[in-house]
C-alpha positions, -999 to 999 in steps of 0.1 A, spaced: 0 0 0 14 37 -12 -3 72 -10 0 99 -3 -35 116 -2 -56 131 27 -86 114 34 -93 93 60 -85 58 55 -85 25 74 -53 6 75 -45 -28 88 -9 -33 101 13 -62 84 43 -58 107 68 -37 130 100 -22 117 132 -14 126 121 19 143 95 0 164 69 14 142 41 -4 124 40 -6 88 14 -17 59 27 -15 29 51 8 27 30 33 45 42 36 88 20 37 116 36 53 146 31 24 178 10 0 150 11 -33 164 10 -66 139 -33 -72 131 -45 -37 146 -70 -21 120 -67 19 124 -79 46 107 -65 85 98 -50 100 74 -15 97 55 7 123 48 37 112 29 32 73 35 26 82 78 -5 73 93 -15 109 114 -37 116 139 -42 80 139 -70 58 161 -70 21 168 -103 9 156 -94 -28 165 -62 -34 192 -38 -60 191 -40 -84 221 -5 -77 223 -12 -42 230 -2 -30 268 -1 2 290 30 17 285 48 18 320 65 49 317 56 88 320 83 94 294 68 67 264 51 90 245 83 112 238 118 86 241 139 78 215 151 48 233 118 32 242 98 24 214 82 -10 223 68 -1 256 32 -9 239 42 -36 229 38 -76 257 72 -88 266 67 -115 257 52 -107 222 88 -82 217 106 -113 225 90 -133 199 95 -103 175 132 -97 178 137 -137 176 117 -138 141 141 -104 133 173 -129 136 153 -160 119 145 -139 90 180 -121 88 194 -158 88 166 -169 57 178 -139 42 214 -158 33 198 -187 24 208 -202 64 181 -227 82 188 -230 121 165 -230 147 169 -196 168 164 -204 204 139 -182 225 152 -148 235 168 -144 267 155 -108 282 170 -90 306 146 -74 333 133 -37 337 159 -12 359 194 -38 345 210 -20 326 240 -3 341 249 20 314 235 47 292 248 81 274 227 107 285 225 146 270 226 178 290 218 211 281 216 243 300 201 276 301 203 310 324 182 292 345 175 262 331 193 224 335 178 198 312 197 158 314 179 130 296 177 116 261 171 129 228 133 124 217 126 98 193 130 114 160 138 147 173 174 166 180 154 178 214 160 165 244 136 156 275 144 161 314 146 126 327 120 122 355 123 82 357 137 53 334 121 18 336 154 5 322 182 19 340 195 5 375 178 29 397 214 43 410 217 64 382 181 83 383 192 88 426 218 104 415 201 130 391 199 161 410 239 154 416 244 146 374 225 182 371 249 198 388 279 184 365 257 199 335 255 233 348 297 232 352 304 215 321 276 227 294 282 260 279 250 281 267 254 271 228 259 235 230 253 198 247 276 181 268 278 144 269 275 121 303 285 85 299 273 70 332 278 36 339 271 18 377 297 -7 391 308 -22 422 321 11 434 295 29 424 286 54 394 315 61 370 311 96 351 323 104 316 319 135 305 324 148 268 321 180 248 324 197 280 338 232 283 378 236 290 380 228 325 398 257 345 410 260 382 377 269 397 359 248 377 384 220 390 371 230 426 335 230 420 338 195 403 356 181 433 327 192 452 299 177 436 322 145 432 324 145 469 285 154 477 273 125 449 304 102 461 311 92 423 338 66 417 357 79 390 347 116 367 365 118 335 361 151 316 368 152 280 391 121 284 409 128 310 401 115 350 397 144 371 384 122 401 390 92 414 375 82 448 375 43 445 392 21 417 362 21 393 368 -15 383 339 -36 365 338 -75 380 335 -99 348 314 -136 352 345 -154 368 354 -130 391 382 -107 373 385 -73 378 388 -47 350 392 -8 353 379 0 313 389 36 301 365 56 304 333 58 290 347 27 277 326 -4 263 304 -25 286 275 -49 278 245 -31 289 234 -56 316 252 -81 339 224 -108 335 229 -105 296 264 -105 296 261 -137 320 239 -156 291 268 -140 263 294 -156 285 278 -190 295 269 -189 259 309 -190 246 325 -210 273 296 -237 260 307 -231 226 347 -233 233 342 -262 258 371 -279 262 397 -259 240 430 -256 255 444 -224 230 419 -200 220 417 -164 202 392 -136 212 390 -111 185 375 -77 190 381 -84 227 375 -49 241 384 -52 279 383 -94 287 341 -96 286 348 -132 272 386 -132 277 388 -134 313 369 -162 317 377 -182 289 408 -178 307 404 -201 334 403 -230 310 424 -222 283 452 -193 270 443 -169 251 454 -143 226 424 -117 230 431 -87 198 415 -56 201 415 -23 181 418 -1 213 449 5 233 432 19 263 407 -16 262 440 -33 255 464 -21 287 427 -25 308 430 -62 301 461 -65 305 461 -49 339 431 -75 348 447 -105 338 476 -97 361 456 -86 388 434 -118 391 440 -154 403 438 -186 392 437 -174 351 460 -192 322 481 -170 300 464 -135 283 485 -122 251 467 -92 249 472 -72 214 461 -43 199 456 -48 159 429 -28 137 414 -61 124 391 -41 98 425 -33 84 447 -64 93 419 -94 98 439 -124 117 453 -144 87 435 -176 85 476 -188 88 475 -173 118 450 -196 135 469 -227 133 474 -244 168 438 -229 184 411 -246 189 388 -219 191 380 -191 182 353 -160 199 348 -126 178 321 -102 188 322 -72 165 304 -41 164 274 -32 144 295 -31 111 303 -66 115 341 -86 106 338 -93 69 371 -92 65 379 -114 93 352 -135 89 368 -149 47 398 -156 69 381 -172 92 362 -192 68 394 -204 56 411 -214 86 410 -248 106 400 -238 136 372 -265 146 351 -241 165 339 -204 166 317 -189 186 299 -154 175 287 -130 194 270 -97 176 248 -69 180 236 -67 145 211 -96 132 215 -82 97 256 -78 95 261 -113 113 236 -129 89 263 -119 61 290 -130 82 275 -162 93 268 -171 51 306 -164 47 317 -191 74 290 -215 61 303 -209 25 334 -215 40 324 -248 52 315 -241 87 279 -253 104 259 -229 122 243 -252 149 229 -230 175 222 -193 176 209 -177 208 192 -143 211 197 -119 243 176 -86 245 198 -65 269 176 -33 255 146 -40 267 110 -24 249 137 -11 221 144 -32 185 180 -32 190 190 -72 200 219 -92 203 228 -129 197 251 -152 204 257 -183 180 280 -212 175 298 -229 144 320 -259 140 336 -273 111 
């Protein structure tokens, strides 16, 4: 279905998108659920001023205040348990998509208030302090009143994460506030924040001491440090990231990640973890087997390192840094390891992934964050010979689209 006219119209919605909105045809329905018959009008293929004449039984109360206007959010209409069915028929149909049959496993979902780690914006005026997250579809930005995702540490903290906005944001801009909770409590990163000066420097020590953050990094460099602001890994090992560094969103997801690999490399005495960032998967596969863990990032790199020394009881970490978009592992390079882990970002390993295909090594596990890019990737390693036997998805963004999966191959 196409148009483009005025009138009112009734519309029956085929499916969801990628933006969380329902679609028929090609025209979208903002918060259209599969089934729901609606009527309004459409304006350059969008449903507006919309009305459900006929709900999904799907359809649910959204639980937040903010639902209406978050860009993160935009599933909170939606069952959990229907979302979880959705974003594993979004992996099984990115696998069809290459021409690969495998039975997807149901999705593992994190709960409401897990997730440890967001980027939030600030903005301030003459009198003014907004912090929260950009609207959905919008450059503007709402004041965060309560989040049905995040741990509630980080919303306690608010009036404290305020305060850092009015230091750090000049009038004419936004600054940027990685915030991430830990063992020790929150760890602040800020970005695009004004030069810090002397007084500045005071004011900051101040509010680090009222809010009793762990660690306060401002434009890359840590201004405060109260407590080592180290993350503790599934195994025990403990890593101080850079920061504002990489993290999986949610302990309990990066639990089902972890128990996912360790079942994948079993009983592997060598292994190699590319795109290691700082020992998610390294450290433990490191009480079983060595393990030559490659990551683009120096900082991620020296933060595993530092780990690895620190904790007990672990085989041998080579940690390296290599830009493996640029210089993939060699499929030479493999020889003598048993297995193999790679988790890459969005983009995908394409590269890696030929060489992979034409190495040896009798076992990979995958782990990505991109259904679509590791559908590509996985048709390369089964080109390549490999057999995708078990793919596993975990929903650490809970009422968004975005999901992650972890699968396994052998040769």
């Amino acid at each position: 279905m196409e148009t483009t006219g005025f009138e009112m119209t009734e519309i029956r919605v085929e499916r969801i998108g990628l933006d969380g909105d329902g679609r028929a045809g090609s025209v979208r329905v903002p918060t259209g659920l599969p089934g729901e018959l609606w009527s309004g009008s459409v304006e350059d293929n969008v449903l507006i001023d919309g009305q459900i004449l006929s709900p999904s039984p799907e359809r649910v109360n959204p639980p937040c205040v903010h639902h209406q206007v978050c860009g993160g959010c935009s599933l909170q209409h939606m069952a959990t348990g229907a979302q979880a069915e959705w974003k594993r028929g979004f992996v099984t149909h990115a696998l069809e998509s290459r021409g690969i049959s495998v039975e997807v496993r149901p999705t593992v979902t994190s709960p409401p208030r897990s997730r440890r780690r967001a980027v939030m914006t600030g903005r301030r005026t003459r009198k003014t302090v907004t912090l929260g997250f950009h609207g959905r579809r919008s450059d503007g930005i709402f004041d965060l009143r309560e989040c049905q995702v995040l741990v509630p540490e980080v919303l306690e903290a608010k009036a404290l994460l305020d305060r850092l906005v009015v230091l750090a944001a000049s009038r004419s801009g936004e600054v940027k506030l990685s915030v991430t909770h830990g063992p020790a409590g929150l760890d602040i990163a800020l970005e695009t924040a004004k030069p810090l000066d002397a007084e500045m420097g005071t004011r900051l020590a101040e509010i680090a001491e009222d809010a009793d953050f762990a660690r306060v990094s401002w434009n890359g460099d840590v201004v405060s440090l109260r407590r080592d602001a180290a993350q503790e890994f599934v195994g025990g090992a403990r890593v101080m990231g850079p920061p504002g560094g990489f993290l999986q969103a949610t302990a309990h997801g990066e639990k089902i990640l972890v128990d996912h690999v360790l079942e994948t490399v079993g009983q592997a005495r060598r292994a190699v973890d590319l795109f290691c960032g700082s020992g998610t998967f390294t450290l433990p596969l490191a009480r079983g087997a060595e393990v030559l863990a490659v990551e683009g990032s120096a900082e991620m790199v020296q933060a595993l390192d530092a780990g690895w020394r620190q904790a007990q009881g672990l085989k041998r970490v080579q940690a390296r840094m290599r830009d493996l978009f640029r210089r993939p592992v060699l499929a030479s390079e493999f020889k003598g390891f048993e297995a193999v882990v790679i988790d890459p970002p969005r983009a995908g390993a394409e590269a890696q992934m030929h060489e992979l295909a034409k190495s040896d090594v009798p076992r990979i596990a995958a782990v990505s964050c991109n259904p679509v890019t590791f559908a590509r990737d996985a048709q390369i390693l089964v080109e390549g010979g490999y057999r995708l036997e078990a793919v596993q998805p975990v929903d650490q963004f809970l009422w968004s689209t975005h999901v992650e999966l972890a699968a396994r191959f052998s040769r």
